[in-house]
C-alpha positions in Angstrom: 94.9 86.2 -50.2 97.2 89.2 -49.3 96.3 92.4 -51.2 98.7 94.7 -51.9 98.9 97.5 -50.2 100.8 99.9 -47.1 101.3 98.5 -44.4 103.5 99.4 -41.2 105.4 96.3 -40.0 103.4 95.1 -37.0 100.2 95.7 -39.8 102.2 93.2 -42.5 103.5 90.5 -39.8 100.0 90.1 -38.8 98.4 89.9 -41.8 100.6 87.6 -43.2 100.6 85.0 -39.8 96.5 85.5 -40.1 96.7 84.5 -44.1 98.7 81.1 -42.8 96.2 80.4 -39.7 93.2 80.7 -42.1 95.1 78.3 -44.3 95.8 75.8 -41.7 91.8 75.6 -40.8 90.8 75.7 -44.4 92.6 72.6 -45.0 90.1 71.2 -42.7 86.7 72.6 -44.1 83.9 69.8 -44.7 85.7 67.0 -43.0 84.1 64.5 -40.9 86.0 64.0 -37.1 86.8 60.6 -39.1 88.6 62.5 -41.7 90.2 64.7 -39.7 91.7 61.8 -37.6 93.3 60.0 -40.6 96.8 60.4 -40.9 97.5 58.8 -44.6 100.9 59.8 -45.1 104.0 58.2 -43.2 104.6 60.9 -41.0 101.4 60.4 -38.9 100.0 63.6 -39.1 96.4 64.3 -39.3 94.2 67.5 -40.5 92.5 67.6 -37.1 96.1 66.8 -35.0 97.9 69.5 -36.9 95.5 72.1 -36.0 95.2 70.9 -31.9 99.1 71.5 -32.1 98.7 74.6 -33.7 96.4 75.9 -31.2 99.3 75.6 -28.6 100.8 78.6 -30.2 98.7 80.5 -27.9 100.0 78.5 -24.9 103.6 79.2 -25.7 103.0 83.0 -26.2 101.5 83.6 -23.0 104.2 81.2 -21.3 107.0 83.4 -22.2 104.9 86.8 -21.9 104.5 85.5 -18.3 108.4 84.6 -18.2 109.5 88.2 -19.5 107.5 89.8 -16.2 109.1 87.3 -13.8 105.9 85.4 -13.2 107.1 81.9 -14.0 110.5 80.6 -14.3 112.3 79.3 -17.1 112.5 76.1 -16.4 110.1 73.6 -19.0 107.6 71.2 -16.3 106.0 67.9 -17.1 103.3 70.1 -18.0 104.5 72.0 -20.9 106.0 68.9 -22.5 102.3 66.7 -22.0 100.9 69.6 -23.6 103.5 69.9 -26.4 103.8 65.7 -27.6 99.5 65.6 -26.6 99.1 68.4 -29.3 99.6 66.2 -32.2 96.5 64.0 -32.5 92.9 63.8 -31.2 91.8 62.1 -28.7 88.9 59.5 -28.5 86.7 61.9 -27.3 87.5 65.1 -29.4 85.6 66.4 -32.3 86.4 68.1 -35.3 84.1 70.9 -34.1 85.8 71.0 -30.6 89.5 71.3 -31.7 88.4 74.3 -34.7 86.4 76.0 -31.8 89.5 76.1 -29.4 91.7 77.0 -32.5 90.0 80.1 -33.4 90.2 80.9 -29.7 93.5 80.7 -29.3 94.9 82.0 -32.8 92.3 85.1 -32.4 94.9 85.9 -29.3 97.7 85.5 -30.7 96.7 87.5 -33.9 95.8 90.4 -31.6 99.0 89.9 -29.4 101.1 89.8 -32.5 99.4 93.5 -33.9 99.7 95.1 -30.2 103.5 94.4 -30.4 106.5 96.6 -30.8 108.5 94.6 -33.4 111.7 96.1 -32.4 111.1 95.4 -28.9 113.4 93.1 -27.3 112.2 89.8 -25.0 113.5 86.4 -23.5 113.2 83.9 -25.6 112.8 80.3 -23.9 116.0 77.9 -23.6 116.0 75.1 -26.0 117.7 72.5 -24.9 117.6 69.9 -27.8 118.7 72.6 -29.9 121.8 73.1 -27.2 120.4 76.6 -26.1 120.4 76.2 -22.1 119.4 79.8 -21.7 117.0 82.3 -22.4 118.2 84.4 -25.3 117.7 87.9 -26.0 115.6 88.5 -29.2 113.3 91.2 -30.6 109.6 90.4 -31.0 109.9 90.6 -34.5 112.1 87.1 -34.4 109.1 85.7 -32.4 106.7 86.7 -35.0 108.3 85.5 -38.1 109.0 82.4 -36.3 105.2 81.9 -35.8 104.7 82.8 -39.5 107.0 79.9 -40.4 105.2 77.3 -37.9 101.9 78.3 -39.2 103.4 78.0 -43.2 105.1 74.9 -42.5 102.0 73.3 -40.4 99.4 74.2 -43.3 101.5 73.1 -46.2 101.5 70.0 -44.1 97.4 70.2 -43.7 96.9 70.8 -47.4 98.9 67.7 -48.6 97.0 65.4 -46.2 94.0 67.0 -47.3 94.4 65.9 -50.7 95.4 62.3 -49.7 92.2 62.4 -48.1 90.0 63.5 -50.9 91.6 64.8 -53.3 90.7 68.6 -52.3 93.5 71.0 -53.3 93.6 74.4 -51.3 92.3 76.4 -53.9 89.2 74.6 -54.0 88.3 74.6 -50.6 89.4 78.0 -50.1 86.7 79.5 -52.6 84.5 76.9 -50.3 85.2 78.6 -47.3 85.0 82.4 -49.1 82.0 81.6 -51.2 84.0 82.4 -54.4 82.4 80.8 -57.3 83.6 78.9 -59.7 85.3 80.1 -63.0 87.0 78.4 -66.3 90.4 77.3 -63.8 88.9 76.2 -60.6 85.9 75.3 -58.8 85.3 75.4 -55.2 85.6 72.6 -53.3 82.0 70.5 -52.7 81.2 67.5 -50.1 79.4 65.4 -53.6 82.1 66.4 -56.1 84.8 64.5 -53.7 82.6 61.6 -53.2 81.6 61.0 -56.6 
């Protein structure tokens, strides 16, 4: 949770991108590599898949940062798009522990890239062409930022719904697990025996 207090801008963007990465790997506290596999809802998502694509983040960052000092062109490769539609499920031979372990990697980066950055600041911003944007456009690395913010949001609300299909756990619960909050008279952390009983 976000306390309240002063913050400069680059301080606030930060802190509120690191509230939604912690949320995104919370969802996947105390699963098994089986667990985090399942994708129970339509869309095919899984706790473990969401947080491999997540981890891209990282990759994309660096990409442009590299693009903005005229190290690599603009143009997307075979590459970039393996690494973007591979991002979204585990393979055979990844674990659980694995894909957290390259998460906190990455997203430790990109937390520190994101507080050493001039928000007013203006970059390229890749082309996009399925959204019909066949150029790089000029934005300011506060755009970036809150652009992140809304991936990571959008990715752990996502997390925290399969969770529950999974086991019920709610992301209260399992983020007093993760904090070692106890319990009170509203909520009670989130334990391995309590969702199998």
């Amino acid at each position: 949770m976000i306390e309240p207090s002063t913050r400069t801008e680059s301080e606030a963007l930060t802190a509120f991108l690191r509230e939604q990465v912690v949320a995104a790997r919370t969802a996947a506290h105390g699963l098994t590599d089986e667990e985090a596999r399942m994708t129970p809802t339509r869309s095919g998502l899984s706790v473990g898949g969401i947080l491999k694509h997540l981890a891209t983040a990282w990759v994309t960052w660096e990409r442009r940062e590299a693009q903005n000092r005229g190290e690599r062109g603009w143009e997307l490769t075979e590459e970039d798009f393996g690494v973007f539609y591979g991002s979204f499920a585990l393979t055979p031979d990844e674990t659980l522990a694995r894909v957290v372990e390259r998460y906190d990697a990455a997203t430790g980066a990109l937390l520190d890239a994101v507080a050493a950055v001039d928000p007013a600041a203006e970059v390229l911003e890749a082309p996009a062409p399925w959204f019909g944007r066949m150029e790089p456009s000029v934005v300011n690395r506060r755009s970036l930022v809150l652009h992140m913010i809304e991936e990571f949001a959008r990715h752990a609300g996502h997390a925290d719904i399969i969770r529950e299909q999974i086991d019920g756990a709610q992301a209260g619960q399992l983020a007093m697990a993760v904090e070692g909050i106890e319990g009170n008279d509203f909520i009670q952390p989130w334990r391995r025996e309590t969702a199998d009983a």
